[in-house]
BALUM-174145 format. One record per residue: z, y, x of N, C-alpha, C, CB in turn; residue in one letter. Coordinates in steps of 0.05 Angstrom, whole numbers, padded with zeros to 5 digits, always signed. Last residue first. Glycine has a CB too. Example, Ala and Ser with C-alpha at 12.3 -4.5 7.8 and 13.67 -1.06 7.14 Angstrom:
residues 2
+00142-00045+00257+00143-00021+00273+00157+00001+00258+00114-00012+00282S;+00156-00114+00264+00156-00090+00246+00156-00066+00264+00181-00089+00226A;
//
This chain:
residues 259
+01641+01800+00753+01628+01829+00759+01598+01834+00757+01634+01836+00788X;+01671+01753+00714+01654+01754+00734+01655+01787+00737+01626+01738+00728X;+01714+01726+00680+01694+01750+00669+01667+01757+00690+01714+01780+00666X;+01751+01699+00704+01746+01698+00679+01716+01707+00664+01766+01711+00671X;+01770+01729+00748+01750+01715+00747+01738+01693+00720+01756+01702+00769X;+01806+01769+00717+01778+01776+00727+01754+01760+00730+01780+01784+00748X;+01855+01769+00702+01844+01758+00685+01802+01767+00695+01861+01772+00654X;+01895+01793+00739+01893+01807+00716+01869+01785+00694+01880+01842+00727X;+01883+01767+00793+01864+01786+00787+01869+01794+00756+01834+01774+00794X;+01900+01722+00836+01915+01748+00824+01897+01766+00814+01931+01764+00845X;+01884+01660+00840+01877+01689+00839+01892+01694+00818+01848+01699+00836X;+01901+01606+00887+01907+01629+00865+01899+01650+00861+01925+01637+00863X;+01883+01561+00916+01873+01584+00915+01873+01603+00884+01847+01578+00927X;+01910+01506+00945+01915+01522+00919+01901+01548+00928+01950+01525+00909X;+01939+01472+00971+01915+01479+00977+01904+01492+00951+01899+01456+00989X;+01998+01453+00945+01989+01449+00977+01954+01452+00964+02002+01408+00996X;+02069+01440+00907+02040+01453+00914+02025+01464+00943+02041+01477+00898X;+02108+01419+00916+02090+01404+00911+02058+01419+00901+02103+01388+00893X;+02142+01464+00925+02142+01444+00952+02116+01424+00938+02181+01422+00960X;+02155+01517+00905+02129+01504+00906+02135+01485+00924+02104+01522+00913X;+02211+01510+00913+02196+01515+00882+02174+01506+00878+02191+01539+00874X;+02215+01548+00969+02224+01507+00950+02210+01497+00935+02248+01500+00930X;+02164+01591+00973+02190+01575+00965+02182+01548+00954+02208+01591+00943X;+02109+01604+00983+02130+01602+00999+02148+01585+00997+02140+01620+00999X;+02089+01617+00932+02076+01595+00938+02094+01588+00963+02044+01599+00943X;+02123+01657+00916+02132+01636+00905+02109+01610+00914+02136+01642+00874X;+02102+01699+00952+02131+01692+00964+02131+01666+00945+02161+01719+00960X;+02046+01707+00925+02060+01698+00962+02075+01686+00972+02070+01711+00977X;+02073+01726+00883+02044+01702+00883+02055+01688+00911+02004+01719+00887X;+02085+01776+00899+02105+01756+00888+02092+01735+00884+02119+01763+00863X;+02045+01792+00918+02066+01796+00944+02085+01770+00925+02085+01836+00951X;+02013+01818+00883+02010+01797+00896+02033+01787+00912+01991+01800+00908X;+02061+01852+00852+02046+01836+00842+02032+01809+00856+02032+01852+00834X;+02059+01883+00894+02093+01880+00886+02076+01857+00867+02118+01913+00867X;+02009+01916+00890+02029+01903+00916+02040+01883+00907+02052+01919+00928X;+01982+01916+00823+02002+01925+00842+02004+01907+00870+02030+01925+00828X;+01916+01925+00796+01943+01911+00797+01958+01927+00821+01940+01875+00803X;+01889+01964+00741+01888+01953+00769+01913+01943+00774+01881+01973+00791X;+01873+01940+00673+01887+01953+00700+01889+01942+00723+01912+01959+00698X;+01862+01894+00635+01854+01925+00633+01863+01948+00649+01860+01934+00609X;+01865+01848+00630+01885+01862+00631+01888+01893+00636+01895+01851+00646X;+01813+01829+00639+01815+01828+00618+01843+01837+00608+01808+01805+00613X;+01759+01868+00685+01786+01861+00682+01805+01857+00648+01797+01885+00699X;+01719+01895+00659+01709+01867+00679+01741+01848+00678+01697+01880+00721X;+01733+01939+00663+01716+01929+00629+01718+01902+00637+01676+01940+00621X;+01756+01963+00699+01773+01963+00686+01757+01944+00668+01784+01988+00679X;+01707+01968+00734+01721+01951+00745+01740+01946+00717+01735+01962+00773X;+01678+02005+00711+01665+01982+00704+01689+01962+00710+01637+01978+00720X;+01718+02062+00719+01711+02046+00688+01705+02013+00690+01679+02060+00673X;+01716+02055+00777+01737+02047+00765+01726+02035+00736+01758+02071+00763X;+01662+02078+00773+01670+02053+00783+01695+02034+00772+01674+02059+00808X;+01678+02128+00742+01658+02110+00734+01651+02087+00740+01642+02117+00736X;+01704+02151+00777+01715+02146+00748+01695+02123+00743+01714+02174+00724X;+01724+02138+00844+01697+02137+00833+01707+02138+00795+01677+02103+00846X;+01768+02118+00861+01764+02150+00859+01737+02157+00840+01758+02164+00893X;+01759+02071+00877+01774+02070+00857+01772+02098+00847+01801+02060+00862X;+01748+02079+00937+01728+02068+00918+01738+02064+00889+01720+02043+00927X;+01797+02103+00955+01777+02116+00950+01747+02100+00935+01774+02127+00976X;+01833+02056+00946+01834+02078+00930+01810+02097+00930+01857+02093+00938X;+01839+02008+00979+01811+02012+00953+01824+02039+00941+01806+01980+00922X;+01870+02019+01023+01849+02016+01020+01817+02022+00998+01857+02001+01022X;+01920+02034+00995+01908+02057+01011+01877+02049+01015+01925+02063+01042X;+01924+02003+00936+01934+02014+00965+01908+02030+00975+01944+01985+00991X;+01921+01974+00879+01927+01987+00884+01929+01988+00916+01943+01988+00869X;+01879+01917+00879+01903+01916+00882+01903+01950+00885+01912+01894+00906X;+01821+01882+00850+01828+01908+00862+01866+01903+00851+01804+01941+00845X;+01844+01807+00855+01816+01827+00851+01829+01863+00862+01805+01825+00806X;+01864+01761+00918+01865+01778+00903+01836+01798+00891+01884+01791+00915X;+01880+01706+00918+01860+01712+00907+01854+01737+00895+01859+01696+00893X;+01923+01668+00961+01921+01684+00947+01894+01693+00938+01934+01699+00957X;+01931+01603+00981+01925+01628+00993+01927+01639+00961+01892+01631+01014X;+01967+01547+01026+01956+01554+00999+01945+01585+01000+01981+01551+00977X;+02001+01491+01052+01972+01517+01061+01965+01522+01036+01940+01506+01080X;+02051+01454+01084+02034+01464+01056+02022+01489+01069+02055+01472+01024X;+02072+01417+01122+02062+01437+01127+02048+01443+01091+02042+01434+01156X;+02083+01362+01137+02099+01383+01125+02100+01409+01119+02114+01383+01133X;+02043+01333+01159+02070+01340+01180+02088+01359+01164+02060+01358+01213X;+02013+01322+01112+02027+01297+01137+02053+01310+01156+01999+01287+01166X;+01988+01365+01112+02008+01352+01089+02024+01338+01101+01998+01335+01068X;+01943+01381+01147+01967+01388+01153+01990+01374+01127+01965+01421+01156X;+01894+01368+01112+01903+01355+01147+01933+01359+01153+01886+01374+01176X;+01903+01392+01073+01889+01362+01070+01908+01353+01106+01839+01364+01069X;+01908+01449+01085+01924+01435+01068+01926+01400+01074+01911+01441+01039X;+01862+01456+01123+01884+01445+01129+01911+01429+01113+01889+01462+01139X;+01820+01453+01071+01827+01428+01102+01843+01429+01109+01816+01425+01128X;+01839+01498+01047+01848+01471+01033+01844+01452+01057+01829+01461+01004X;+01836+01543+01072+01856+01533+01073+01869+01512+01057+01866+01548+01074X;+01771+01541+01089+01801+01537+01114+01836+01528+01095+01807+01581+01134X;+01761+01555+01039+01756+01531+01049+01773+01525+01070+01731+01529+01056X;+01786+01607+01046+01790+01589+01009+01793+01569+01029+01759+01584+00977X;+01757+01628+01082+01778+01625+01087+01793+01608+01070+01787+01647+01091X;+01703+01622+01068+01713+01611+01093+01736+01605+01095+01710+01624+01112X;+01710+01667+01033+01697+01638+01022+01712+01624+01046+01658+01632+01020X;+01709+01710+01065+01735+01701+01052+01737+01682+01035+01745+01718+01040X;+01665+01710+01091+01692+01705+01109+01724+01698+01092+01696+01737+01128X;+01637+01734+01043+01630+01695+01066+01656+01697+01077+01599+01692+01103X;+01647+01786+01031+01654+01752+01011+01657+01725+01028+01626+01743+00989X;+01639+01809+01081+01669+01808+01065+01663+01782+01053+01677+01835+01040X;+01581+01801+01080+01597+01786+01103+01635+01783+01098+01590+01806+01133X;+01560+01828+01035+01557+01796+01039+01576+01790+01064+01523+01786+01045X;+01595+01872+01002+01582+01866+01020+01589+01840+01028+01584+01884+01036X;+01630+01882+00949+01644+01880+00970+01623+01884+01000+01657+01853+00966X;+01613+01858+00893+01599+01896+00902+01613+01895+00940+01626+01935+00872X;+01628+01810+00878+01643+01835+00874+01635+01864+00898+01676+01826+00877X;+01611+01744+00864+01602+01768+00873+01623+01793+00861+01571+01771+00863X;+01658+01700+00875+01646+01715+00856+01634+01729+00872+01660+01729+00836X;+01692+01683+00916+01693+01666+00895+01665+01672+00877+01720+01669+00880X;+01713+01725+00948+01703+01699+00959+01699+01672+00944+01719+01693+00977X;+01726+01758+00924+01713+01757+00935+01691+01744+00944+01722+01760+00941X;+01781+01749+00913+01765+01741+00881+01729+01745+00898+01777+01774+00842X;+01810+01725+00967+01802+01756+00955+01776+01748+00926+01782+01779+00988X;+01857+01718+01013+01835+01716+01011+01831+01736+00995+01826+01693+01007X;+01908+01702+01050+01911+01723+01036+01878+01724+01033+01929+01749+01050X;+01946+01641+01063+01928+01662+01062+01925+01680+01038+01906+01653+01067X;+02009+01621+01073+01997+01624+01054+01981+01646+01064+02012+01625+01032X;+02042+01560+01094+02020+01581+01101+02008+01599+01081+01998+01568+01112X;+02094+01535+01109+02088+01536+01089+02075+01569+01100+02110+01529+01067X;+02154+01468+01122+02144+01502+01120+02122+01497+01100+02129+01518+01155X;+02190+01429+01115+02180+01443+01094+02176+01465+01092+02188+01441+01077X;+02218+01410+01155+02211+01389+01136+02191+01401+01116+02236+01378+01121X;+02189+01437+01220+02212+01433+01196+02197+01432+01181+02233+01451+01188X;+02164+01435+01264+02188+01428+01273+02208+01431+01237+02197+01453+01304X;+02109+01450+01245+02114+01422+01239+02143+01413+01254+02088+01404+01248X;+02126+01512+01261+02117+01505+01228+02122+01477+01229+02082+01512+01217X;+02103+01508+01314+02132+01514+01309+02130+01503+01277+02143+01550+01316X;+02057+01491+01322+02076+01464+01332+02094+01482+01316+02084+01452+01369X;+02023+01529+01291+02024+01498+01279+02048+01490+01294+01995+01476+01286X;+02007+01578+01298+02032+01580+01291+02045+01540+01291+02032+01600+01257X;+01958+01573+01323+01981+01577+01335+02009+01571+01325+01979+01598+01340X;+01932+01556+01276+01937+01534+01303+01961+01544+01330+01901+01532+01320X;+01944+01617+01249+01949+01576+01234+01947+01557+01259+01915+01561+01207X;+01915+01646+01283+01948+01638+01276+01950+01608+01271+01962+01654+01245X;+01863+01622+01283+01874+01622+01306+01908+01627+01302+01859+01644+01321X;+01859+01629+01230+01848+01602+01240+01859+01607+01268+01813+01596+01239X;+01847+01686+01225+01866+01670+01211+01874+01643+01220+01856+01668+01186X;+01819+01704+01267+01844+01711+01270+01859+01696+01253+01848+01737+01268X;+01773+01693+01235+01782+01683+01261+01809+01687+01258+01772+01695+01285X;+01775+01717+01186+01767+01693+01191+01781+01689+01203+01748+01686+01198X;+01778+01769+01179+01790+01764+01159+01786+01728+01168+01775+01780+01129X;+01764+01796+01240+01794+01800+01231+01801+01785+01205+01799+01831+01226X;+01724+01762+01253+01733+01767+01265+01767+01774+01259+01716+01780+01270X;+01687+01784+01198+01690+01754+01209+01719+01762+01229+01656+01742+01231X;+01680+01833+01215+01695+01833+01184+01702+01808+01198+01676+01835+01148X;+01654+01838+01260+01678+01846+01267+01700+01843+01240+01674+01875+01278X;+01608+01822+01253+01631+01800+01271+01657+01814+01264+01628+01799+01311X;+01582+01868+01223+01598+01843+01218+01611+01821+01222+01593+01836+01211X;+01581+01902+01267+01601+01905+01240+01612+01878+01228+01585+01920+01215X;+01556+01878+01309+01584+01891+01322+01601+01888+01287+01579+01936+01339X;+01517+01886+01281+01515+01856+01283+01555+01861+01300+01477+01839+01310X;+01498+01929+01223+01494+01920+01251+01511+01891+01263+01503+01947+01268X;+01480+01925+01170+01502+01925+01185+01487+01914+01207+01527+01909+01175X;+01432+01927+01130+01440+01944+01127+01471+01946+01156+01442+01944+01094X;+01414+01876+01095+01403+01885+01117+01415+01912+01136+01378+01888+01107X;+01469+01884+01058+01464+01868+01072+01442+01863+01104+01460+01856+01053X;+01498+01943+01047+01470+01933+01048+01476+01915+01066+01446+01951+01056X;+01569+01954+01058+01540+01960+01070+01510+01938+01045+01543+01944+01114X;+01636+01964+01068+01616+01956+01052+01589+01967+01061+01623+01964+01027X;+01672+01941+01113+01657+01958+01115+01636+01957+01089+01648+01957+01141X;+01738+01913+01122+01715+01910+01100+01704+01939+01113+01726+01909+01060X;+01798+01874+01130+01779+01897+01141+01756+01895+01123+01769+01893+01173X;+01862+01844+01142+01834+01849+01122+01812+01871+01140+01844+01868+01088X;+01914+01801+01136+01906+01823+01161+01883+01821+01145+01906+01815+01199X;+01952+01758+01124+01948+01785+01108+01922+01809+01117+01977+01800+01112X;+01981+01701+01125+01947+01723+01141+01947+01739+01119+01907+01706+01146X;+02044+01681+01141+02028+01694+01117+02005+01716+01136+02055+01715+01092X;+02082+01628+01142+02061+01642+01158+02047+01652+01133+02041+01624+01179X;+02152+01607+01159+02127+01615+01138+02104+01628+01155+02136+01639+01113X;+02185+01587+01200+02177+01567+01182+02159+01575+01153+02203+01555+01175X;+02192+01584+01266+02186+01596+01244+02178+01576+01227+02167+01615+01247X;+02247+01615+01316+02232+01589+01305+02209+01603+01277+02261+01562+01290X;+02269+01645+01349+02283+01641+01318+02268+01611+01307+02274+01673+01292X;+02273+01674+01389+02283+01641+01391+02296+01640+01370+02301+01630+01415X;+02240+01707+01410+02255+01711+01397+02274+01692+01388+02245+01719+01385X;+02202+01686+01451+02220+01702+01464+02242+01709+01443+02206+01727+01475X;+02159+01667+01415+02183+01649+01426+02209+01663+01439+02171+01630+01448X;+02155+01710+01393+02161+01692+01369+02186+01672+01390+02127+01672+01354X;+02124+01731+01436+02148+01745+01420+02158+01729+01411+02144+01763+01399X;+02085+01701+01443+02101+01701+01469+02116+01721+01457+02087+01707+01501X;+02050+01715+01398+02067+01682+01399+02079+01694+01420+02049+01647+01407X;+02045+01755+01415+02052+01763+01391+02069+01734+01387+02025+01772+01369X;+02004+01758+01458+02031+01774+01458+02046+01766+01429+02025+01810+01460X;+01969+01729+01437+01982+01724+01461+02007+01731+01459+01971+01735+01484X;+01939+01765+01400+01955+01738+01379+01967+01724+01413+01923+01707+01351X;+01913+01805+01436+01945+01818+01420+01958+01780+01404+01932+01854+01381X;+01882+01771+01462+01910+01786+01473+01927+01794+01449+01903+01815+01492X;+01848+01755+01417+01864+01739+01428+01887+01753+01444+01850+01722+01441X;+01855+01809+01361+01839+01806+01393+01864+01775+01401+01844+01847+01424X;+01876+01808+01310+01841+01802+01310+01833+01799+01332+01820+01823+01300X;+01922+01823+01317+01916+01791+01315+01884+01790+01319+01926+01776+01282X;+01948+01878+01350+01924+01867+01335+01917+01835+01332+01899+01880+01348X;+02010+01900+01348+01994+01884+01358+01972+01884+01338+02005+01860+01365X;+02078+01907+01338+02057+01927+01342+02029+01917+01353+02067+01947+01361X;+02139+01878+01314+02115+01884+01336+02091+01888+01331+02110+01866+01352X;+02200+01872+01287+02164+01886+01287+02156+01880+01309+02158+01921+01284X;+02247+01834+01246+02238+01835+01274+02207+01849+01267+02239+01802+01291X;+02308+01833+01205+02278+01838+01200+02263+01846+01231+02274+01865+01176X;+02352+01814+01164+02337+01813+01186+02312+01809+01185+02344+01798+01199X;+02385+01855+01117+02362+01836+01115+02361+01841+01145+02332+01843+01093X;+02427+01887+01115+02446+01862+01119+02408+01855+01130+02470+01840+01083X;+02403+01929+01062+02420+01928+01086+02429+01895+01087+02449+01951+01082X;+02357+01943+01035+02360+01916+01033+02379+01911+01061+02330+01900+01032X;+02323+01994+01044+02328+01980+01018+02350+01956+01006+02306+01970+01018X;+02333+01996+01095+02350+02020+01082+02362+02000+01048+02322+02056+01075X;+02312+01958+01114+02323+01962+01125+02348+01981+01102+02307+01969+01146X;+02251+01979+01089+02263+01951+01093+02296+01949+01090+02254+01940+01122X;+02245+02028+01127+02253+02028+01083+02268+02006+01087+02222+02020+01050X;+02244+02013+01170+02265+02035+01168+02269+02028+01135+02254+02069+01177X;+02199+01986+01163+02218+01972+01181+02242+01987+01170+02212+01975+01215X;+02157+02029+01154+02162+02002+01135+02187+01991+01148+02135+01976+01135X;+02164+02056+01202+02169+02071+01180+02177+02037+01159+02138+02096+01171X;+02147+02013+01238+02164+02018+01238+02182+02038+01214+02160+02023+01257X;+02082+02020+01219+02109+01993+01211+02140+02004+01217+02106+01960+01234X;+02074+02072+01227+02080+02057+01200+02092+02042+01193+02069+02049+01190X;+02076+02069+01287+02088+02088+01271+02088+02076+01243+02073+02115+01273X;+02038+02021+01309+02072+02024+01306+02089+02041+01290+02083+02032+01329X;+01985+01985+01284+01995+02020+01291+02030+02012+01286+01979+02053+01260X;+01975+01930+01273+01963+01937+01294+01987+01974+01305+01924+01940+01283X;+02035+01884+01256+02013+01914+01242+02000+01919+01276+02040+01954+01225X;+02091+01849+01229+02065+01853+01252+02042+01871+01243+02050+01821+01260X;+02156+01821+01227+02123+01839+01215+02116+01851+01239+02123+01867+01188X;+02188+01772+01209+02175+01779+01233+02155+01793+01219+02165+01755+01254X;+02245+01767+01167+02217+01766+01165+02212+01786+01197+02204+01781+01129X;+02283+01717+01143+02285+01728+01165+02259+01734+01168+02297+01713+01184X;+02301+01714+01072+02285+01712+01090+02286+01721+01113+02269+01716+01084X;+02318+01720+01012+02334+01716+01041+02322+01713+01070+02349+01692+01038X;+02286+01755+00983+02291+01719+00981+02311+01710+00999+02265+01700+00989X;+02285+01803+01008+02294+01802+00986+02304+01781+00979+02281+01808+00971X;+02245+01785+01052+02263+01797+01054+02290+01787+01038+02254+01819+01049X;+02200+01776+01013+02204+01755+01038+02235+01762+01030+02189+01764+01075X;+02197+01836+00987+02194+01803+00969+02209+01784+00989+02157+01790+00964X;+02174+01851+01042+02204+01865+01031+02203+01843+01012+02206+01903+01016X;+02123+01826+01066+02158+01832+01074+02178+01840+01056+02163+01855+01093X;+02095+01844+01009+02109+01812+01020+02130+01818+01040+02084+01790+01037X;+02085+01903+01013+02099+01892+00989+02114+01859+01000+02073+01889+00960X;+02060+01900+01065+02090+01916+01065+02102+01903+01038+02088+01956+01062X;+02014+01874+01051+02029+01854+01073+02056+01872+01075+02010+01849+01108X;+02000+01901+01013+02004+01877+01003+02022+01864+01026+01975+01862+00995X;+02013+01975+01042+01996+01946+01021+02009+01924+01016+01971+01932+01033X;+02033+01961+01104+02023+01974+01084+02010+01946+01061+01999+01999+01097X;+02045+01928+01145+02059+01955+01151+02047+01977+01127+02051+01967+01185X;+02035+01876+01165+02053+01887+01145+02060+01912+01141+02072+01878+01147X;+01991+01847+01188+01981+01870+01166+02009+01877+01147+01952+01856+01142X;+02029+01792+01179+02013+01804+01187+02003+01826+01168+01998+01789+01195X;+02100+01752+01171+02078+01768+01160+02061+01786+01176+02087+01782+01142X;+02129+01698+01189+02112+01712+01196+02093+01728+01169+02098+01695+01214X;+02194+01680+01171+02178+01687+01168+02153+01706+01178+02185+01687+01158X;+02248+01632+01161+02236+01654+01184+02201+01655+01177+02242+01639+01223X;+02301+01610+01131+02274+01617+01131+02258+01637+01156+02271+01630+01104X;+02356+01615+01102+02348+01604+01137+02318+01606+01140+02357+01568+01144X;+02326+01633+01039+02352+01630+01059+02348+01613+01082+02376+01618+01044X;+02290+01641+00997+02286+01631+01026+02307+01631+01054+02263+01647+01035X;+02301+01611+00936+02313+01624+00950+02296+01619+00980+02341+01617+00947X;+02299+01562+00899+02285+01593+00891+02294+01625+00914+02300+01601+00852X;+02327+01533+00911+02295+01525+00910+02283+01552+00903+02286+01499+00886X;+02377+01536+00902+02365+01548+00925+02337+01554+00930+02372+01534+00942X;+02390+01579+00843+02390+01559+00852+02369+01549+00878+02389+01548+00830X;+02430+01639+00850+02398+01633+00835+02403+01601+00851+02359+01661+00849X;+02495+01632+00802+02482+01635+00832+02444+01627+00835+02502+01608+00854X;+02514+01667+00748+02505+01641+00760+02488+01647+00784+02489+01625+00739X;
//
């Protein structure tokens, strides 16, 4: 039996950021997989393109467009719309994946550090989403989904300017939800607690960190990519057409429990 469409992203065009590892490589390929025409975007070329090549290998026939840019500087989110249009596909998903974190002592960061968490997990989000807006309200039923963080909900050892920016972002993406419904636009985000990748591995190295993290978690393991990424892709689809400002956490059962 054929999957029924609502569960499919067939004619779909999709923006993912920060795709070239982690959670934003697990969502392209998910995207992909759905039928999806997915646009990935990473600051370093050599990786994505490596991600581009699996993609590709994994999933012959999938269309799949890269470019090499930083969203966190207005030049690189310049170049990056003046692709989109130069590509004359149109778009109808948007996924902020893009992160950064310096953990510190609150008195403890210099003022360069923490614009600069703001900057890539905030701004840059709020500047797609208005960018991406006229193409997204040219069809009946696009669809934004941020990438936030149990962070921004709870205390989690992260440093105070990680959590605020990703509170910010919860909140960003129920106003627009609210504002944007009208034109067809749904906005929903993700919630993730420790995910497996290159990032938190070395704070995961810690046994004894890990331990507390595992006691805190009521599924008793760190989660996967392939885990949030599927959170992503079904706030994406048909499926969800009546879901709009939703802040799902993916955390195994965490915020349940606090840190």
């Amino acid at each position: 039996m054929a999957t029924p469409l609502r569960w499919r992203l067939d004619g779909q065009v999709a923006l993912v950021t920060g795709a070239s590892a982690g959670i934003g490589r697990a969502t392209a390929a998910e995207l992909l997989g759905l039928g999806a025409t997915v646009l990935a975007c990473a600051r370093d070329p050599g990786p994505l393109e490596a991600a581009a090549a699996e993609w590709r290998e994994d999933q012959p026939g999938a269309e799949v467009h890269v470019l090499a840019c930083d969203v966190a500087d207005p030049a690189g989110r310049e170049r990056l719309f003046d692709w989109i249009e130069g590509l004359g596909l149109g778009l109808s998903v948007l996924v902020n994946n893009v992160g950064t974190n310096q953990r510190r002592a609150t008195i403890d960061y210099d003022e360069a550090e923490w614009r600069a968490i703001f900057e890539t997990n905030l701004f840059s989000a709020f500047e797609l989403c208005r960018g991406a807006y006229p193409l997204l309200r040219q069809h009946a039923s696009a669809s934004i989904v941020n990438v936030g963080s149990v962070s921004g909900a709870t205390h989690v050892r992260t440093g105070s300017p990680y959590g605020a920016s990703k509170a910010a972002l919860h909140q960003l993406t129920r106003n627009l939800a609210a504002e944007w419904a009208a034109e067809g636009i749904r906005v929903n985000a993700v919630l993730p607690w420790y995910i497996r990748t290159r990032r938190t591995s070395p704070t995961l190295a810690d046994p004894d960190y890990l331990e507390a993290v595992l006691e805190r978690t009521p599924m008793g393991r760190i989660g996967e990519p392939e885990e949030v990424a599927a959170a992503i892709a079904f706030l994406c689809l048909p499926a969800a057409s009546y879901v709009t400002g939703q802040c799902l956490a993916v955390d195994g059962g965490f915020l349940h429990y606090g840190f």
